[in-house]
VEXDREN-2710 file (C-alpha; in Angstrom, 1 decimal):
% VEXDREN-2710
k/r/px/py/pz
1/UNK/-58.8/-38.4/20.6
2/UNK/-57.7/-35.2/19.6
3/UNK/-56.8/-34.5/15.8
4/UNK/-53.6/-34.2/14.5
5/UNK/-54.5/-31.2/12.8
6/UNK/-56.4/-29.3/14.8
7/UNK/-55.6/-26.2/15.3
8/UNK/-52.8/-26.3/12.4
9/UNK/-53.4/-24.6/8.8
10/UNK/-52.7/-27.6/6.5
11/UNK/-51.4/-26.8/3.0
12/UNK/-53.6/-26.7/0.2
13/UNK/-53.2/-29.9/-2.2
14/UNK/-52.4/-29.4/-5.6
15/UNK/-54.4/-29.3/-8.4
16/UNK/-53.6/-30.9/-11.7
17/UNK/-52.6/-28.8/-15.0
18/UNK/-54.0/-29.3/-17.9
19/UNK/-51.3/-30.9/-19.4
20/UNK/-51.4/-33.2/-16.7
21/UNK/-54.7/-34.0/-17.4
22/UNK/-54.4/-35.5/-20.4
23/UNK/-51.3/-37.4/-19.8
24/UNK/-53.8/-39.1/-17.0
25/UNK/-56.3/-39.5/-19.6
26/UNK/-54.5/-40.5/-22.0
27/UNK/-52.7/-43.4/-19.9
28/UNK/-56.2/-44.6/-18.6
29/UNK/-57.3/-45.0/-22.2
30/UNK/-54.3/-46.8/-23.8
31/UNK/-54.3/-49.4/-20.7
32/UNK/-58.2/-49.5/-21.0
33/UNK/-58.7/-48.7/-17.3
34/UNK/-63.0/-47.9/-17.9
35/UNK/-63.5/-47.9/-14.7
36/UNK/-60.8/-45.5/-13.6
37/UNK/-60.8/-42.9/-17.2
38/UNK/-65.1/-42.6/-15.7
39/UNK/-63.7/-42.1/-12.3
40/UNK/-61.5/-39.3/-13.0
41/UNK/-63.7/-37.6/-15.7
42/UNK/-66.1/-37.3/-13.4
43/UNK/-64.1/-36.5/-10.4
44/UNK/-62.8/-33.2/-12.6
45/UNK/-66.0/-32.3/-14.3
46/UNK/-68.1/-32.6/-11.1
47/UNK/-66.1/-31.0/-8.6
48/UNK/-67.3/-33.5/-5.5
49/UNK/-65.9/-34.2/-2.8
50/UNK/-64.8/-37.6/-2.6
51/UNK/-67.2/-38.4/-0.3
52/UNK/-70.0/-37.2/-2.7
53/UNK/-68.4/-38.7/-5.5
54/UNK/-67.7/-42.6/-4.5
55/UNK/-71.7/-42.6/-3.6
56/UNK/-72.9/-41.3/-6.6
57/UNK/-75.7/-43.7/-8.0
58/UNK/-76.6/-44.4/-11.8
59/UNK/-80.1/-42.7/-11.1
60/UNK/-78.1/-39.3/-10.3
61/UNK/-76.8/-38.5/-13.7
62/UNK/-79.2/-40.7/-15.7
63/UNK/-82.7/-39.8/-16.8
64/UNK/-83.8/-43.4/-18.0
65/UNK/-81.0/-43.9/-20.2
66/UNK/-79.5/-41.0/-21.3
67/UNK/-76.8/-39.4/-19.3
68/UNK/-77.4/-35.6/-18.2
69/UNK/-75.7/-32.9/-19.4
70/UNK/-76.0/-31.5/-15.7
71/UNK/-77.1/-33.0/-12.7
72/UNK/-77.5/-31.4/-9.3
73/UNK/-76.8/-33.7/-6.1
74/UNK/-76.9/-32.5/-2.4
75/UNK/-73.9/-32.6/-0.4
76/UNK/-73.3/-34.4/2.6
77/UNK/-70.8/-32.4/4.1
78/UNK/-73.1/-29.3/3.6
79/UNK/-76.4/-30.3/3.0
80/UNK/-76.5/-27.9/0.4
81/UNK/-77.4/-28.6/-3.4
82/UNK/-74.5/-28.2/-6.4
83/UNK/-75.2/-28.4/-9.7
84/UNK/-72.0/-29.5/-12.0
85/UNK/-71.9/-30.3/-15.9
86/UNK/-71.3/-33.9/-17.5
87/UNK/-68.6/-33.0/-20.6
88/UNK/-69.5/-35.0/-23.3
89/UNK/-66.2/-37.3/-23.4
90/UNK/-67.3/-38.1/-20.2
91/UNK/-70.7/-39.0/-21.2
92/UNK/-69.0/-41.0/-23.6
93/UNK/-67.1/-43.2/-21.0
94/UNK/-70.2/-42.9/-18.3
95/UNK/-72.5/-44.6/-21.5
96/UNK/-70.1/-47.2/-22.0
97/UNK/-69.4/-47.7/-18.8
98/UNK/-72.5/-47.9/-17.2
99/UNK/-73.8/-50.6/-20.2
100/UNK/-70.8/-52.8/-19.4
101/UNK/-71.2/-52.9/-16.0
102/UNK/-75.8/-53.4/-16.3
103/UNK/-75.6/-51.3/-13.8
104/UNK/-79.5/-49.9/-12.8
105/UNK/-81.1/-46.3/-11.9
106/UNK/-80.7/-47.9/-8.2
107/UNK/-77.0/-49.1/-8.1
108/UNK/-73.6/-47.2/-7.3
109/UNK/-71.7/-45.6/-9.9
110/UNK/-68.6/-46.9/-8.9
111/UNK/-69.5/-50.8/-6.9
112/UNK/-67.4/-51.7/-4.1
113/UNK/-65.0/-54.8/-6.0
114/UNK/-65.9/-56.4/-2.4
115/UNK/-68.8/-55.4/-1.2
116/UNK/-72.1/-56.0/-2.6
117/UNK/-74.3/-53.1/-3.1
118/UNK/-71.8/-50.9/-1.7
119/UNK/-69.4/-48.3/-3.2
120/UNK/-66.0/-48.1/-3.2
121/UNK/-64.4/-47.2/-0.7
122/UNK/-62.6/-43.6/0.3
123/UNK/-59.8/-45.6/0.6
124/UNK/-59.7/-47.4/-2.6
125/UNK/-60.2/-44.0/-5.1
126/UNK/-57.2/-42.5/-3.0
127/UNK/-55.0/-45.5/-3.9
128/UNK/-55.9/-45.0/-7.3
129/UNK/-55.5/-41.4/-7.4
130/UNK/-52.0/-41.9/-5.6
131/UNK/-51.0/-44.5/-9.0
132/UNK/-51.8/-41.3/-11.2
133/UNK/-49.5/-39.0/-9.6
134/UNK/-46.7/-42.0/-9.3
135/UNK/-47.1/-42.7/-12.8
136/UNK/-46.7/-38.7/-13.6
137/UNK/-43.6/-38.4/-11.8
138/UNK/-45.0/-36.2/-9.2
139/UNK/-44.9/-35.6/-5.5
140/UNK/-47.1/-37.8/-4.0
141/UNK/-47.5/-35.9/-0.9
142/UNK/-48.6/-32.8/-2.8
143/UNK/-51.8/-34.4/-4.6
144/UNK/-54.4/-36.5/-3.4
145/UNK/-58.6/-36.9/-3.9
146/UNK/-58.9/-33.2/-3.2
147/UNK/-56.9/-32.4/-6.2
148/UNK/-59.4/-33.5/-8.6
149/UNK/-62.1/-31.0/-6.6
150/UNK/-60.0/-28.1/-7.0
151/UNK/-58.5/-29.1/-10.5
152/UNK/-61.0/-27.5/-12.8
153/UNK/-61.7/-24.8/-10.6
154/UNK/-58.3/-23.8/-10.5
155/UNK/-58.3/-23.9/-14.2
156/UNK/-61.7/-21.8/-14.5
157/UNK/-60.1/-19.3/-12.2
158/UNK/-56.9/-18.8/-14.4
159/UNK/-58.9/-18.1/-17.0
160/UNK/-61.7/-16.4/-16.0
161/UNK/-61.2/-14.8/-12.1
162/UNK/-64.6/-15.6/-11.7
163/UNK/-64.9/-16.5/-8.1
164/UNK/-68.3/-16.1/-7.6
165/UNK/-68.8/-19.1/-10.3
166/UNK/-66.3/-21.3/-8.6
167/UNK/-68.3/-20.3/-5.5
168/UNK/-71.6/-21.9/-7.3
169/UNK/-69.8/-24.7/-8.7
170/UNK/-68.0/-25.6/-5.8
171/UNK/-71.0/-25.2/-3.4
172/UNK/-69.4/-22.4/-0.8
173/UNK/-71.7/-20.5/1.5
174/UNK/-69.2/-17.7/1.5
175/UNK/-66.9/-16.1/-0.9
176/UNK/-64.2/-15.6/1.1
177/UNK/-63.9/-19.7/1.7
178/UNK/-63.8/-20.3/-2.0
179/UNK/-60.8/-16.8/-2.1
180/UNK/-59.3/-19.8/0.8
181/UNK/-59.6/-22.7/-1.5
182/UNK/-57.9/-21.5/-3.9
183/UNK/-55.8/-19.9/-2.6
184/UNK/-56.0/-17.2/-5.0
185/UNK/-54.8/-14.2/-3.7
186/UNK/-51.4/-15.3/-2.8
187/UNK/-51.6/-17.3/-6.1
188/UNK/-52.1/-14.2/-8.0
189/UNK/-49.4/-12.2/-5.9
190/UNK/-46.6/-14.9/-6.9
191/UNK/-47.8/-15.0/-10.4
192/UNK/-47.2/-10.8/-10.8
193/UNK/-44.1/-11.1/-9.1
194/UNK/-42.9/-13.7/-11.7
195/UNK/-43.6/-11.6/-14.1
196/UNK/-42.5/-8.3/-12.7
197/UNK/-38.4/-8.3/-14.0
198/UNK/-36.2/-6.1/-12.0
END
């Protein structure tokens, strides 16, 4: 069966703004959604793919019990190692998390609600990702899991046009696919134009 997009350049999705960040965050914690505020924290610090992320284990960002600072996971789109940073409000909500849960070195981050000793499901983080950007008033069709990848490096670009760290960070073999991701250069063009009065 042939894809529906093949061959067709699909638009990027957005990623969030800061602002939009902590509205999220902010939400999650006042409706004491652990489970979720641990989900995206880690989604934004990490940079993962969804894929990665759902199948992180306990044993990946733990060393016994105290949560890393940094942790380096290979892909499995890639096969190529990425290192990301643990910010310490997510450590926070990781710590209380994981002790809430008992969760062990050996089990799932994020345990399937269904399954047992499974993850949750691609499915089930993009439905949850969808009630974020309902809840912010947003166009749904403009955000989804992939946002979460892109939203810090987006952020880290805008600040310090360091591609070749987002390159790092993200895990890109080639500059020019992270210039893609982006989307920088047309990015950078709209943003001079704004600014440019005639």
């Amino acid at each position: 069966m042939k894809a529906w997009n093949k061959g067709k350049r699909v638009g990027q999705k957005k990623a969030f703004k800061l602002e939009e960040i902590w509205r999220i965050r902010i939400r999650l914690e006042l409706e004491n959604k652990l489970e979720q505020l641990v989900l995206f924290n880690l989604a934004i610090d990490s940079k993962l793919r969804s894929s990665d992320l759902i199948k992180l284990k306990v044993r990946d960002i733990c060393t016994g019990s105290l949560i890393q600072s940094r942790a380096i996971i290979e892909q499995k789109k890639t096969h190529r190692e990425v290192q990301f940073e643990i910010t310490s409000k997510t450590q926070q909500c990781l710590n209380i998390w994981i002790h809430s849960k008992d969760l062990k070195p050996v089990d799932y981050l994020f345990p399937s609600p269904r399954k047992e000793n499974y993850h949750i499901s691609y499915h089930y983080y993009s439905n949850i990702v969808k009630q974020w950007v309902d809840k912010l008033g947003l166009d749904i069709t403009q955000y989804n899991t992939h946002s979460l990848r892109r939203t810090k490096a987006s952020l880290i670009y805008t600040k310090t046009k360091n591609l070749r760290a987002i390159q790092l960070l993200l895990g890109h073999s080639k500059l020019e696919s992270t210039i893609e991701y982006l989307g920088v250069e047309i990015e950078d063009a709209l943003t001079i134009s704004e600014s440019t009065d005639t």
